[in-house]
N, C-alpha and C positions, 0 to 999 in steps of 0.2 A: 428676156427672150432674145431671140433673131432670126436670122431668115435667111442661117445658113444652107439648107434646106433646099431653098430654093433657088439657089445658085450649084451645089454641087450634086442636087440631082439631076438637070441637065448635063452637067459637065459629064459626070460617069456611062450616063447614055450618047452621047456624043464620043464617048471614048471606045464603045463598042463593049460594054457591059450589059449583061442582058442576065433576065432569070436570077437565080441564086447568087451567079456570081457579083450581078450590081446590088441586092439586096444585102449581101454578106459586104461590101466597101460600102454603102453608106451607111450598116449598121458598125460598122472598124470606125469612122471616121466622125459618126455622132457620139459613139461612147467616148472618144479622146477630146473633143470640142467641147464635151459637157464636164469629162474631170478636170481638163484646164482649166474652164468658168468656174466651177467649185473648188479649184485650190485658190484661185484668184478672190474668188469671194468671202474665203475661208482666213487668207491672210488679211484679206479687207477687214473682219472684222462682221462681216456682215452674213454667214452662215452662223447657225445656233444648233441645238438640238433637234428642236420640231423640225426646223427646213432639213435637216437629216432624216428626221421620220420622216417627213411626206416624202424626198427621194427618194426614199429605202423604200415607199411604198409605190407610187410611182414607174419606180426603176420591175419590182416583181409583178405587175401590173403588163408591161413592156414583154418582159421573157413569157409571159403566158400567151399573151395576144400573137407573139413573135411564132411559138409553140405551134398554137392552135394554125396562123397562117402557113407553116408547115407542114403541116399535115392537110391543108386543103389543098394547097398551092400545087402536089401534082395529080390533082382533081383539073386544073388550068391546063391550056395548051399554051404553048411559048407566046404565040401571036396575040394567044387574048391576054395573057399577060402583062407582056408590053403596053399595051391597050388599058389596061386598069394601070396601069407605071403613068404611063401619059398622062392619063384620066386625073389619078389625085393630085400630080403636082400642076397640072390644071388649075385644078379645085383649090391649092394651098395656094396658087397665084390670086386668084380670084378674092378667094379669103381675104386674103392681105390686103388687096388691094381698096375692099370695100371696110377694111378695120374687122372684122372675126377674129384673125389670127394675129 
């Protein structure tokens, strides 16, 4: 795991990233953080098959949810958006901090 997450989704909100455009760089920037982890892990020795199936599964799991949030998200006004942006990494600090995540 890590908690990269929770370092560069402030960072992007402090950058003046808001809406689509911060959802689309920290979805750029976890897709490349996670195929580095998996080439690195891959060279390790320690990616297999299955940890390829459950990524593979995973990763289509991710594009739906991604989809669906899509398609609500201009159901959203910007402000209350921001507001749920705050709200979950909130929540993934919290997590972490109490062992959830």
């Amino acid at each position: 795991g890590g908690g990269a997450g929770l370092l560069t989704g402030p960072l992007f909100l402090s950058a003046g990233l808001r809406g689509e455009s911060y959802i689309a760089t920290v979805a750029v920037a976890a897709v490349a953080m996670h195929l580095g982890r998996l080439a690195a892990y891959g060279v390790g020795g320690l990616v297999d098959g299955t940890t390829l199936l459950r990524a593979a599964v995973l990763a289509v799991a991710i594009l739906a949810g991604n989809a669906l949030g899509a398609k609500l998200r201009h159901h959203v006004d910007a402000k209350l958006s921001t507001r749920m942006e705050l709200a979950t990494l909130t929540l993934a600090v919290i997590g972490s901090l109490v062992g959830l995540a």
